[in-house]
C-alpha positions in Angstrom: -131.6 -1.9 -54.6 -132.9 -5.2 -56.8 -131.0 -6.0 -59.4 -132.3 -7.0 -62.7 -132.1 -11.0 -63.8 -130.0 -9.5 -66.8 -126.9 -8.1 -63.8 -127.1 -11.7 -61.3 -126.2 -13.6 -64.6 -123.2 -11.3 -65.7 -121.8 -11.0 -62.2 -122.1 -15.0 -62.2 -120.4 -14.5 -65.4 -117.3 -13.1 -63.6 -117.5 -14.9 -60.6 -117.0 -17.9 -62.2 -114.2 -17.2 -64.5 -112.3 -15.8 -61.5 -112.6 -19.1 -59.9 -111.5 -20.5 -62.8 -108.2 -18.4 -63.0 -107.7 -19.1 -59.3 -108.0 -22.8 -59.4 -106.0 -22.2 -62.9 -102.9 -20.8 -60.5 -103.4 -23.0 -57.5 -103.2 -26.0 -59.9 -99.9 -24.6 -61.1 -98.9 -23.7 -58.7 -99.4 -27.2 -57.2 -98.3 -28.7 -60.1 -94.7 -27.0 -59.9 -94.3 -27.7 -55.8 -95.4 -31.6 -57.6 -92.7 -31.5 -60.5 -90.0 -29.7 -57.8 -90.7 -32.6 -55.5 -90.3 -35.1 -58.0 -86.7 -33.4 -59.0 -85.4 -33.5 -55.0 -86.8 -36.8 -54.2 -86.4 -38.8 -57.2 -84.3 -37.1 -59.8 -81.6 -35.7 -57.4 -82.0 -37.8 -54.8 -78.5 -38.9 -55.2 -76.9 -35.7 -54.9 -78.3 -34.0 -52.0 -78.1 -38.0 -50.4 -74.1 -37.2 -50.8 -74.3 -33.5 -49.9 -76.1 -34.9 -46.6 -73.9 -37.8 -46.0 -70.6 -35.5 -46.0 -72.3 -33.5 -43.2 -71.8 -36.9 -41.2 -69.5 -38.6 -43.3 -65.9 -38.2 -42.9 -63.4 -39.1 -45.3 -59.4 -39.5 -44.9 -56.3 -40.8 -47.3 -54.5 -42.9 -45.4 -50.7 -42.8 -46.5 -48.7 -45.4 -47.3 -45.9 -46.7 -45.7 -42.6 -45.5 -47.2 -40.5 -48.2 -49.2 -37.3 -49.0 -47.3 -34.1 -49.0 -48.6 -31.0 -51.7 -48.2 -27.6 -51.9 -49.4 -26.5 -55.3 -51.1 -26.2 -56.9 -48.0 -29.6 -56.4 -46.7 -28.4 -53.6 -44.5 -30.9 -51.1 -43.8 -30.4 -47.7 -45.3 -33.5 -46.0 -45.1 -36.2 -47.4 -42.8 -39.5 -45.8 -41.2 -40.3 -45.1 -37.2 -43.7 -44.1 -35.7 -44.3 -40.5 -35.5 -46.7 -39.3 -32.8 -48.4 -36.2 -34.0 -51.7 -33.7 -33.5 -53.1 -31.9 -36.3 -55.8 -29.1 -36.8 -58.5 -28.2 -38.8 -60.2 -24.9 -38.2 -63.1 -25.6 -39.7 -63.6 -28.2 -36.8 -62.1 -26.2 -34.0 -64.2 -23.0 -33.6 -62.4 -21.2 -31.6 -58.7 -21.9 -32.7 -57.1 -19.7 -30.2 -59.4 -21.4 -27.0 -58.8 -25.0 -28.5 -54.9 -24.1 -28.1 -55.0 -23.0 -24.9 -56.7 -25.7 -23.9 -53.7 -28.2 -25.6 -50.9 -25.8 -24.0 -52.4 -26.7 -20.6 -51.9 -30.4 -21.2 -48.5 -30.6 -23.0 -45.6 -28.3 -24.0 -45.6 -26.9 -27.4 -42.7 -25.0 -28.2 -43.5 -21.4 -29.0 -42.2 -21.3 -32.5 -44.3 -24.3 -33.5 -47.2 -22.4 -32.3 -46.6 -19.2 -34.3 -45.8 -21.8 -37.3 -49.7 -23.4 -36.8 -51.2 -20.3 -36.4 -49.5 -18.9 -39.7 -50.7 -22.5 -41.6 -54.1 -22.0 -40.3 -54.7 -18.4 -41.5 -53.1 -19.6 -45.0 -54.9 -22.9 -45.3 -58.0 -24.1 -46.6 -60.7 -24.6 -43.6 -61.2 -27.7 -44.5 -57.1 -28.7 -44.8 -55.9 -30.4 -41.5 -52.2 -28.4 -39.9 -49.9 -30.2 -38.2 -49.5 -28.4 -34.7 -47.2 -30.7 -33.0 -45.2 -34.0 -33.8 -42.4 -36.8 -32.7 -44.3 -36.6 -29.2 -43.8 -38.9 -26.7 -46.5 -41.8 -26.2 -47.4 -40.0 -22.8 -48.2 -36.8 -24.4 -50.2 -38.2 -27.4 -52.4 -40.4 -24.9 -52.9 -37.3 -22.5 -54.5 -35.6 -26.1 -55.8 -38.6 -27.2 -58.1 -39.2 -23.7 -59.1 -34.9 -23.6 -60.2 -35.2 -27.0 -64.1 -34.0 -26.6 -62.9 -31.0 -25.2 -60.4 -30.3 -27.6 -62.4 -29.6 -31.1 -60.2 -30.0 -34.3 -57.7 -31.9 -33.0 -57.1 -35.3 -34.1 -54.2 -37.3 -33.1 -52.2 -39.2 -35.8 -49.6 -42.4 -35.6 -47.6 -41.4 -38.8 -43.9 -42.1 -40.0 -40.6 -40.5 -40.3 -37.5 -41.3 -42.1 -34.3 -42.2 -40.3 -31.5 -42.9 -41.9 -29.3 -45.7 -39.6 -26.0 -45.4 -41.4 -26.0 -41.1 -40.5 -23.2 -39.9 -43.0 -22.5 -43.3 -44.8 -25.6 -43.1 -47.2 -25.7 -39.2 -47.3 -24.9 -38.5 -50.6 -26.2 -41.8 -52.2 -30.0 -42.4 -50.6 -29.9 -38.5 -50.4 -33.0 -37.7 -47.9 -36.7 -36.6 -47.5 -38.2 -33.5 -46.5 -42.0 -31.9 -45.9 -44.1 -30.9 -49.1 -43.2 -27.6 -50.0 -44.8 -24.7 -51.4 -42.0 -25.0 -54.1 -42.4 -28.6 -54.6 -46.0 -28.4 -54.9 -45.5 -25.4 -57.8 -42.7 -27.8 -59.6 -44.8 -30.3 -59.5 -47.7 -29.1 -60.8 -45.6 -27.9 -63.6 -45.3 -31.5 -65.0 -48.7 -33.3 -63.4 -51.6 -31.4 -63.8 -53.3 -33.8 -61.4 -50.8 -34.3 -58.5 -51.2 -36.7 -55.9 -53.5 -35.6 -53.1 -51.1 -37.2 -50.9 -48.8 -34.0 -51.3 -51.5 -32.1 -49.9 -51.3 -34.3 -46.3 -49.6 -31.9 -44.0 -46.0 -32.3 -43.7 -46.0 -35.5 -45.8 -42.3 -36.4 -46.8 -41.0 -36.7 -49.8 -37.3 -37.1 -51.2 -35.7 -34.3 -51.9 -32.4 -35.7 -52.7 -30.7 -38.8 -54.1 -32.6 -42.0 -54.4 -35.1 -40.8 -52.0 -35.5 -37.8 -54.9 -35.0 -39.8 -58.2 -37.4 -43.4 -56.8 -40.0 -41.1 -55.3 -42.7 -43.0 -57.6 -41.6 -46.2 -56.6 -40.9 -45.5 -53.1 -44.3 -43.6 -52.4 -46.8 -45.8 -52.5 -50.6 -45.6 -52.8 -52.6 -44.0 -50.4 -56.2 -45.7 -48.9 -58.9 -44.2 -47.8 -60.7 -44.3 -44.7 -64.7 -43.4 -44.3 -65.6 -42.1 -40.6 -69.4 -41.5 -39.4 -68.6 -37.9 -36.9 -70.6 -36.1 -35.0 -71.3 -32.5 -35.1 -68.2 -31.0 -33.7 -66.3 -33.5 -36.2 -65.5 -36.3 -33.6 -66.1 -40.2 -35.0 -68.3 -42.0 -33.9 -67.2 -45.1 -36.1 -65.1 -46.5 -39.0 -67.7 -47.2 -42.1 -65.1 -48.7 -44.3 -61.8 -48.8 -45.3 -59.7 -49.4 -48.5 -56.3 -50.0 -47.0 -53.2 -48.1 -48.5 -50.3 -50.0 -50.7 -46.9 -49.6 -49.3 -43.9 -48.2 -51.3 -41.9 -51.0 -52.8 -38.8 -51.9 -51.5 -35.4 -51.0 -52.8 -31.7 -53.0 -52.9 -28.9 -50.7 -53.8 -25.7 -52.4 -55.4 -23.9 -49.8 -52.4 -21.5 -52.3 -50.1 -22.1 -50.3 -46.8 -19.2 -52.3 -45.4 -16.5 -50.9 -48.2 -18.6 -47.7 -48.5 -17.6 -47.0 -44.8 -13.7 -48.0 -45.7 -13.6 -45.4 -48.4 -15.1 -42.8 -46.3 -13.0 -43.2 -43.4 -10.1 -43.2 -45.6 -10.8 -40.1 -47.7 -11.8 -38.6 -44.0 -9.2 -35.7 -43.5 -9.4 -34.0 -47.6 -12.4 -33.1 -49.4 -12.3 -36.1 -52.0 -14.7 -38.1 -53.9 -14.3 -42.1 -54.9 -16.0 -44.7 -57.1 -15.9 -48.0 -57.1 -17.1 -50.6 -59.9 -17.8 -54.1 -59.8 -16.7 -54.6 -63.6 -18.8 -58.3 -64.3 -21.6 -56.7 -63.5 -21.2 -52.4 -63.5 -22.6 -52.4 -59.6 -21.3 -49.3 -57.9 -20.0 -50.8 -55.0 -19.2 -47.5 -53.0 -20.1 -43.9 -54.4 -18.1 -41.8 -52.0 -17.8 -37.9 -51.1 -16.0 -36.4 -47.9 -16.8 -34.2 -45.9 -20.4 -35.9 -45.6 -23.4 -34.7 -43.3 -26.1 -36.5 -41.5 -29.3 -37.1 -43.8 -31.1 -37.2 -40.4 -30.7 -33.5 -39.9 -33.0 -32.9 -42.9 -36.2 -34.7 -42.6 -37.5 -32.7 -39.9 -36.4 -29.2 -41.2 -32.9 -28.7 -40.7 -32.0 -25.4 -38.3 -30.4 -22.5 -40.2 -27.6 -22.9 -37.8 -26.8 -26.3 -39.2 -27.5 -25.6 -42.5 -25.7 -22.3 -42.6 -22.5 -24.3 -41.6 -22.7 -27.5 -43.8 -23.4 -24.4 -47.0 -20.5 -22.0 -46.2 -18.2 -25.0 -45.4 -15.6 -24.3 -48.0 -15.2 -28.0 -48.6 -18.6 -28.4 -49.9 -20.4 -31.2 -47.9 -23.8 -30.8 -49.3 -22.2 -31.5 -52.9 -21.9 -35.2 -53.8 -18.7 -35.1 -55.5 -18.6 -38.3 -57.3 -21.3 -37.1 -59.6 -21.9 -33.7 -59.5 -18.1 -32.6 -59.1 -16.8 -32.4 -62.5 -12.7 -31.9 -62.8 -9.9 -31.7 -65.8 -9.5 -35.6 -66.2 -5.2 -34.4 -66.8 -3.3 -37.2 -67.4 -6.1 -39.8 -66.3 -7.2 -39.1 -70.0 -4.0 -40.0 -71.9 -5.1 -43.9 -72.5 -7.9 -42.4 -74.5 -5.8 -40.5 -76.5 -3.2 -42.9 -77.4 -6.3 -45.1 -78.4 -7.7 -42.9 -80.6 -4.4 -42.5 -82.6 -3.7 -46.6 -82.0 -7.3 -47.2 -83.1 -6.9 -44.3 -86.7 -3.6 -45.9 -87.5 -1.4 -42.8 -86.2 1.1 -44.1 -84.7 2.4 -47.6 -84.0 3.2 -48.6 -80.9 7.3 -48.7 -81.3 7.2 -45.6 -82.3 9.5 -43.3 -80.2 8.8 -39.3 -79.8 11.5 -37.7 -78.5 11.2 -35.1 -75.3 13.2 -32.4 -74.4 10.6 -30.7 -71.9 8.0 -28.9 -74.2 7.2 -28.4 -78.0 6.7 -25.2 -79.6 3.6 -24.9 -82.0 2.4 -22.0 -84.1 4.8 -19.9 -81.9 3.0 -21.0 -78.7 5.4 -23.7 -76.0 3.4 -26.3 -74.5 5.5 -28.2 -71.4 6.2 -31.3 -70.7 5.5 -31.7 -66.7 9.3 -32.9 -66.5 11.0 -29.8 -67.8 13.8 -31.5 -68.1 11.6 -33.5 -70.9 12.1 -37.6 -71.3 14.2 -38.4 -73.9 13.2 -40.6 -76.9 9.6 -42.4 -75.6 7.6 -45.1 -77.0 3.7 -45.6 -75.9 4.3 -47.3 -73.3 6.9 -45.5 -71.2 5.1 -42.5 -72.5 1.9 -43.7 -70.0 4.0 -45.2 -67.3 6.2 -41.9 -67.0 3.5 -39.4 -68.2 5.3 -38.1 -70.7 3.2 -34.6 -72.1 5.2 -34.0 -75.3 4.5 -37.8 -76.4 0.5 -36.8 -75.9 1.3 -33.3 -78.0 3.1 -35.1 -81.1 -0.3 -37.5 -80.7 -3.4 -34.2 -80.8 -1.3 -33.0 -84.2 -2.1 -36.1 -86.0 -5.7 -37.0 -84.6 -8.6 -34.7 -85.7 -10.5 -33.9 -82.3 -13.5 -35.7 -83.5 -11.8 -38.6 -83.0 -10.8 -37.9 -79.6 -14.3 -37.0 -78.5 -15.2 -40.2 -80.1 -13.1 -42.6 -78.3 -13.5 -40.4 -75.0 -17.2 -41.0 -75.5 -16.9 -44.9 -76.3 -15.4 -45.2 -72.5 -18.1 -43.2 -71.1 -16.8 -39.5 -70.9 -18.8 -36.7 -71.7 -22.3 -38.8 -71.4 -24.8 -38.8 -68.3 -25.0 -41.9 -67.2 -28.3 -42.9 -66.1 -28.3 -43.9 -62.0 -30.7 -42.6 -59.7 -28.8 -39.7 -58.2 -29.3 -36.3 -57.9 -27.7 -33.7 -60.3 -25.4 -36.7 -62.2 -22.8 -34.6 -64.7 -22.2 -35.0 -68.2 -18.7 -33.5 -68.1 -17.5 -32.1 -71.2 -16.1 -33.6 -74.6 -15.5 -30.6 -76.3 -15.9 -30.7 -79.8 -16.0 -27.5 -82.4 -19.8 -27.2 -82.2 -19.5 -26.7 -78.5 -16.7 -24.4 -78.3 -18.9 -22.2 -80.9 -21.9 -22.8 -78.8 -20.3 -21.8 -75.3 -17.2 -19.8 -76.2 -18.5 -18.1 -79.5 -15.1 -19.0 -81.1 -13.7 -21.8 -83.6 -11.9 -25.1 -82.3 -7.9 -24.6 -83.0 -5.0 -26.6 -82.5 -4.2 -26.0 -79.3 -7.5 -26.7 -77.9 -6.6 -30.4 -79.1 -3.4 -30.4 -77.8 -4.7 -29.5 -74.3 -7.1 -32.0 -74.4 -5.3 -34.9 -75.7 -3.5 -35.0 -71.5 -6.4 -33.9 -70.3 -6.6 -30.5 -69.7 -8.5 -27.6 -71.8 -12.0 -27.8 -71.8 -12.4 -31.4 -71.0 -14.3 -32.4 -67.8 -14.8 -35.3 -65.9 -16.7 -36.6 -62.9 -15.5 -39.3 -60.4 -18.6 -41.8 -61.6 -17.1 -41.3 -65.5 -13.4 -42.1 -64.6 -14.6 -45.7 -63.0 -16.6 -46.2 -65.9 -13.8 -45.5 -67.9 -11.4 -47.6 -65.7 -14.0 -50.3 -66.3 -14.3 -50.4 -69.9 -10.3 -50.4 -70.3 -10.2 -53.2 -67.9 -12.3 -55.4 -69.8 -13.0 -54.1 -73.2 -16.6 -54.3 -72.2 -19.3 -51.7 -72.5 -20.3 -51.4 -68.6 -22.5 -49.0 -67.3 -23.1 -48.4 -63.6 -25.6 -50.3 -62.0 -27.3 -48.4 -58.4 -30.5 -50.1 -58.1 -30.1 -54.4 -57.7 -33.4 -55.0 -57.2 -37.1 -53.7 -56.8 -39.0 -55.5 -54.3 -36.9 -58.5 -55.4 -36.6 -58.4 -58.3 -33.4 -58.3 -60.0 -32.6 -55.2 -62.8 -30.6 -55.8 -65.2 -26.8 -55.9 -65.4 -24.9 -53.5 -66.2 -22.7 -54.9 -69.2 -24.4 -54.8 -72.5 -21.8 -55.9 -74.9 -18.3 -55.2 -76.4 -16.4 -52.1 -76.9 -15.2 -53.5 -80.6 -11.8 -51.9 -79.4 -8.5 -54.2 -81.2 -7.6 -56.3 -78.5 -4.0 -55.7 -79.2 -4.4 -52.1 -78.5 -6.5 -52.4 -75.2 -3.7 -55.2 -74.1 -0.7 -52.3 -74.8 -2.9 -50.0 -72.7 -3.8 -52.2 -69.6 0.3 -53.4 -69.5 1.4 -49.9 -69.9 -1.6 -49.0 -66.8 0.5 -51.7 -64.7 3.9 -49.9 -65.5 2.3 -47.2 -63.5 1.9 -48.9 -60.7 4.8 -52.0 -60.8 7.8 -50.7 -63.0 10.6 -48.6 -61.5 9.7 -45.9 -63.8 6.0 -45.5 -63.3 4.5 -42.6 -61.7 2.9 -44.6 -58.6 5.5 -47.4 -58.5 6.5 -46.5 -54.3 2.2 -46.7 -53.9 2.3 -50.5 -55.3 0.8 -53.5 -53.9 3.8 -56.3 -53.6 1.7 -59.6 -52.8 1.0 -60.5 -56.8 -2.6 -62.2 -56.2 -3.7 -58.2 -55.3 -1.6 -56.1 -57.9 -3.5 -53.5 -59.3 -3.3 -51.1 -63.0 -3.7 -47.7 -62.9 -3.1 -44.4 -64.2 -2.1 -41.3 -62.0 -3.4 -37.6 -63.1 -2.4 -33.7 -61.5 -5.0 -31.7 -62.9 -3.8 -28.1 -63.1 -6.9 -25.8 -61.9 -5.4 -22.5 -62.5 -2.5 -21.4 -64.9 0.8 -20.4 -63.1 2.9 -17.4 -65.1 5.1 -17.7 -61.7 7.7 -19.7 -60.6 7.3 -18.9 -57.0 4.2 -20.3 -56.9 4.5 -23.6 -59.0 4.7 -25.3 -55.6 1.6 -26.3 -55.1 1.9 -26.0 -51.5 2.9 -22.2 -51.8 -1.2 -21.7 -53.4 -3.9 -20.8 -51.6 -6.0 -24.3 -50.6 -8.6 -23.4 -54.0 -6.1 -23.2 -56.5 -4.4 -25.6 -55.9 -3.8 -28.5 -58.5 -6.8 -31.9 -58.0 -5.3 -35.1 -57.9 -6.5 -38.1 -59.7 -6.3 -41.7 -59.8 -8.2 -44.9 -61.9 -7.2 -48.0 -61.6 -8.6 -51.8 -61.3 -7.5 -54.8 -59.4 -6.9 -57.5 -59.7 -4.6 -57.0 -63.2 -5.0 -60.7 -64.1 -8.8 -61.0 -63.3 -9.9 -57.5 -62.8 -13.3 -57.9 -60.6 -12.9 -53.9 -59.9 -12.5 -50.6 -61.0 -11.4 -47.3 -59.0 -11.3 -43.7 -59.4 -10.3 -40.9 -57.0 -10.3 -37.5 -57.0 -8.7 -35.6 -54.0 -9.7 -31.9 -54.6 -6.8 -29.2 -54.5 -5.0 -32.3 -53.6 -1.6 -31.9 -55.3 0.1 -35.1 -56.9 -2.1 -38.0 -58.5 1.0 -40.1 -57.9 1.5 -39.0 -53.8 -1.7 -37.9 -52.8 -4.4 -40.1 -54.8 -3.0 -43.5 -55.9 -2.6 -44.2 -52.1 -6.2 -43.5 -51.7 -7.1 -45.9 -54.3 -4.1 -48.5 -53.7 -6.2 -49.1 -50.3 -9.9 -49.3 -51.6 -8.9 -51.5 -54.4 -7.1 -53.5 -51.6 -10.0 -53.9 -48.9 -12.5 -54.3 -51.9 -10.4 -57.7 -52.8 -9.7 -59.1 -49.3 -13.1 -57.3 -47.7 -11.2 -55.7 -44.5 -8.4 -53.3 -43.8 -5.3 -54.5 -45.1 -2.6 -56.2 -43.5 0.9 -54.4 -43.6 2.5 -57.0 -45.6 0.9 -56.2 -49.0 2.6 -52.6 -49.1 6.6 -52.1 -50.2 8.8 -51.7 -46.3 9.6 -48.2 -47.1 5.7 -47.6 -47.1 4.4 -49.4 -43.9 5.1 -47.2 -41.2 3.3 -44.6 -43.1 0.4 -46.9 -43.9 0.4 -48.1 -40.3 -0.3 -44.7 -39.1 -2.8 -44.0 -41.2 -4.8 -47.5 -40.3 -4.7 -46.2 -37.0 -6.7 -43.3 -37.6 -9.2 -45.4 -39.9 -9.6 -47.4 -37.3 -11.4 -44.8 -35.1 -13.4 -43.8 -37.7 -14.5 -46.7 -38.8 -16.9 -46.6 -36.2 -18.6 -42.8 -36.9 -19.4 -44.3 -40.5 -20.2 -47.7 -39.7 -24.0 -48.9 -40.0 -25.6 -48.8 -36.6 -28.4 -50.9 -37.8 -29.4 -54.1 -39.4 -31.6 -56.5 -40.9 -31.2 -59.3 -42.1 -29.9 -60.3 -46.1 -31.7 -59.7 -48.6 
């Protein structure tokens, strides 16, 4: 059928509007695939440029080496060795269970490791390398290192561990490191919302206790980093480039490993603590606490058979006693009292109190330790015999405020700042704190206990030196554990004067060598009898629970944990005192028997820098002495450092 001239023209009509739609769409179209183009290749070129170069590009943190640790002498406390180690990433290996096999076949895992790996790997991130074996021996890592193609995921690492040279000398003091925990992560993240991504290296150490602990941030270090070109199953091919890591800077403790090891071998047999003090400059020459434990047992992961036996020991070797022990100060505190009344114009120093074995007030006794009391005492004899009723007559005329002041002016009842884990504050009870604690009002009595130290007063080991200090010198000294950083000297640790009248310190320190060189002091058979070497002191028995029975007043007759402490500070030399002591001998009976002793022989090899020589000890005491050098003399060795470098 023709169609009329009037259809062809509206049929070219639509024809050529549909081709104008369709090239309309395919220009579109076109135009977006164009603009799309544009975005990858130009505008986001970048992006997928990175998102491509980390399918090829591998990047690592490299850790820093550790900062090592010396005592003042440039003996190594804390130093690094290699560590030989394989790690895993599954997101590498494929077939996890296969690419183990294939290791087991070329060196021994043990089986519990295994189980260990294979719970990290179901728990970890992909991406996040497991350690699956470490501390191997340079045959087995090379044996890995040369099987590597056929061993996907594994890389093999030359790390470092901790060791610890000086064992059990250091324990307590450089304290010790220990894998990233799940814990320590969670703590962390608590107080750094942007944690180091070093903590996230697997089974990266840090210190857990003591120094190690409180100098983490200076001991850590920076981390580099290290950019790899791998193949396709994650091998490298070759180092791009590298930004090398910063080590950990280098600490100096004021610790004398040399007189640490003395103290420790001489405190070996009882569970005891001791400080010593340089007092010109407040270094802590020795912070010791027996029974110790070997820090090495602990950076690996410590077995729960080793573990379970240093926590149920009785004698508490995990604790470090000389800071964390806290203990009634007894009569150790009595110079503070009799300077708070000297010091408030309550009593002069001829003053005489007279004794008869106890005091009654508001219908409650309080005893004298001499029931037989002392007679008619002045200050003086009062501190060289210990007299109890002298100290009671004192607590009615002071308010307690002034107690706590004074106690507090020689460094009781603060937290001194060293870098040690858990350091004590001890307690200077005051009103506001027995309302705080106890829910009850400060009386009398409370006083009266606490003016010989007893009560609610506490005390650590690291307070009694500083208080030894400060009465040795008049001199606000505060313990000094770090000497240097990388060199660099801190600052000492005497700041100024205790704005204490001279008099009254020089009646204290004369009465504190009665103790030790009059007839009638309470450590005069424990004396030193060469002059240059003569030592003050005070002696303390701190009473740990109250006996209603005269049966068991003997101390001995006690089981071991209520027994009374024993307590002794001191300094030597008396003319030119260069150092401060304090002991504390737990459930140790006597200050005067048990813990002066101690002390007497600390302060003596502290002066003359080796065990000393039977001459400087009374005749009636060197046969005793003598068979206790012969034991320190065998242990001398256990302690001693096994390693060293050369001075710092």
């Amino acid at each position: 059928m023709k169609r009329s001239p009037q259809e062809i023209q509206l049929s070219s009509r639509r024809i050529s509007r549909r081709a104008v739609l369709l090239g309309s769409v395919q220009m579109g179209i076109v135009g977006v695939l164009g603009y799309r183009m544009r975005q990858l290749q130009i505008e986001e070129s970048q992006t997928f440029r990175m998102l491509a170069d980390e399918n090829r590009i591998n990047e690592r943190l490299i850790p820093p080496t550790r900062g090592l640790i010396y005592d003042r002498k440039g003996r190594a406390a804390a130093i690094n060795i290699p560590n030989y180690r394989l790690t895993m990433t599954r997101d590498q290996a494929g077939d996890v269970e296969n690419v183990l096999d294939s290791l087991q076949k070329l060196i021994w895992i043990e089986p519990e490791q295994l189980i260990k790996t294979r719970d990290e790997l179901r728990r970890r991130s992909p991406f996040v390398p497991v350690v699956v074996a470490e501390n191997l021996t340079w045959e087995d890592f090379s044996k890995v290192a040369a099987n590597a193609p056929v061993l996907p995921g594994i890389t093999t690492e030359v790390g470092f561990n901790r060791r610890y040279p000086m064992g059990k000398n250091l324990a307590h003091v450089v304290g010790y490191v220990g894998p990233v925990s799940d814990f320590d992560l969670k703590r962390i993240a608590e107080t750094d919302p942007d944690p180091d991504p070093l903590l996230h290296i697997p089974r990266y150490q840090i210190g857990k206790t003591g120094t190690e602990e409180k100098l983490e941030d200076m001991l850590r270090g920076t981390a580099g980093i290290q950019r790899s070109e791998v193949n396709a199953i994650g091998r490298v091919m070759r180092e791009l480039d590298r930004t090398e890591s910063v080590s950990g800077a280098d600490i100096q403790l004021t610790i004398d490993t040399k007189l640490q090891n003395y103290v420790l071998a001489r405190m070996n047999d009882v569970s005891a603590s001791a400080v010593v003090m340089d007092t010109t400059s407040g270094d802590l020459l020795a912070v010791a606490s027996t029974p110790a434990f070997d820090a090495n047992l602990f950076v690996d992961g410590i077995s729960s058979k080793d573990y379970n036996a240093l926590r149920d020991n009785k004698f508490g070797p995990l604790r470090a006693k000389a800071v964390q022990g806290t203990y009634p100060p007894a009569s150790t505190y009595k110079m503070i009292t009799a300077l708070a009344a000297l010091e408030a114009g309550l009593i002069t120093p001829g003053e005489r109190v007279k004794c008869e074995g106890h005091i009654e007030v508001h219908f409650n006794k309080f005893h004298c330790w001499n029931r037989g009391g002392h007679g008619r005492v002045a200050l003086q004899q009062a501190l060289m015999q210990s007299c109890d009723v002298y100290f009671y007559e004192l607590a009615q005329r002071l308010d307690n405020d002034q107690l706590v002041s004074m106690a507090k002016r020689f460094g009781l009842g603060v937290r001194h700042n060293v870098p040690l884990s858990a350091v004590q504050r001890g307690i200077a009870p005051d009103n506001d704190w027995k309302q705080k604690t106890k829910g009850e009002r400060w009386l009398l009595g409370d006083t009266i206990n606490a003016s010989i130290g007893q009560g609610f007063v506490l005390t650590s080991p690291l307070q009694l030196a500083v208080m030894s200090a400060r009465l040795a010198t008049g001199k606000v000294i505060n313990p000094r554990l770090v000497h240097s950083v990388d060199t660099v000297v801190q600052p000492s640790g005497v700041t100024g004067d205790l704005d204490i009248n001279p008099e009254h310190l020089s009646l204290i320190q004369n009465a504190m060598y009665g103790v030790t060189n009059r007839r009638s002091g309470t450590a005069y058979s424990k004396r030193v009898i060469w002059d240059k070497y003569k030592m003050a002191g005070k002696t303390g028995t701190a009473q740990v629970v109250r006996i209603r029975d005269q049966q068991n007043r003997r101390n001995e007759n006690r089981p071991w944990e209520q027994r009374d402490h024993a307590l002794f500070v001191g300094y030597a030399p008396f003319d030119d005192p260069k150092y401060a002591v304090s002991v504390v001998v737990e459930h140790g009976g006597g200050g005067g028997s048990v813990a002066a002793p101690i002390a007497r022989d600390i302060a003596l090899f502290a002066q003359m820098n080796q065990v000393p020589p039977l001459g400087v000890y009374p005749k009636k005491e060197r046969k005793t002495v003598g068979i206790e050098q012969s034991k320190i003399w065998g242990l001398l060795d256990q302690f001693d450092a096994t390693e060293t470098v050369d001075e710092v």
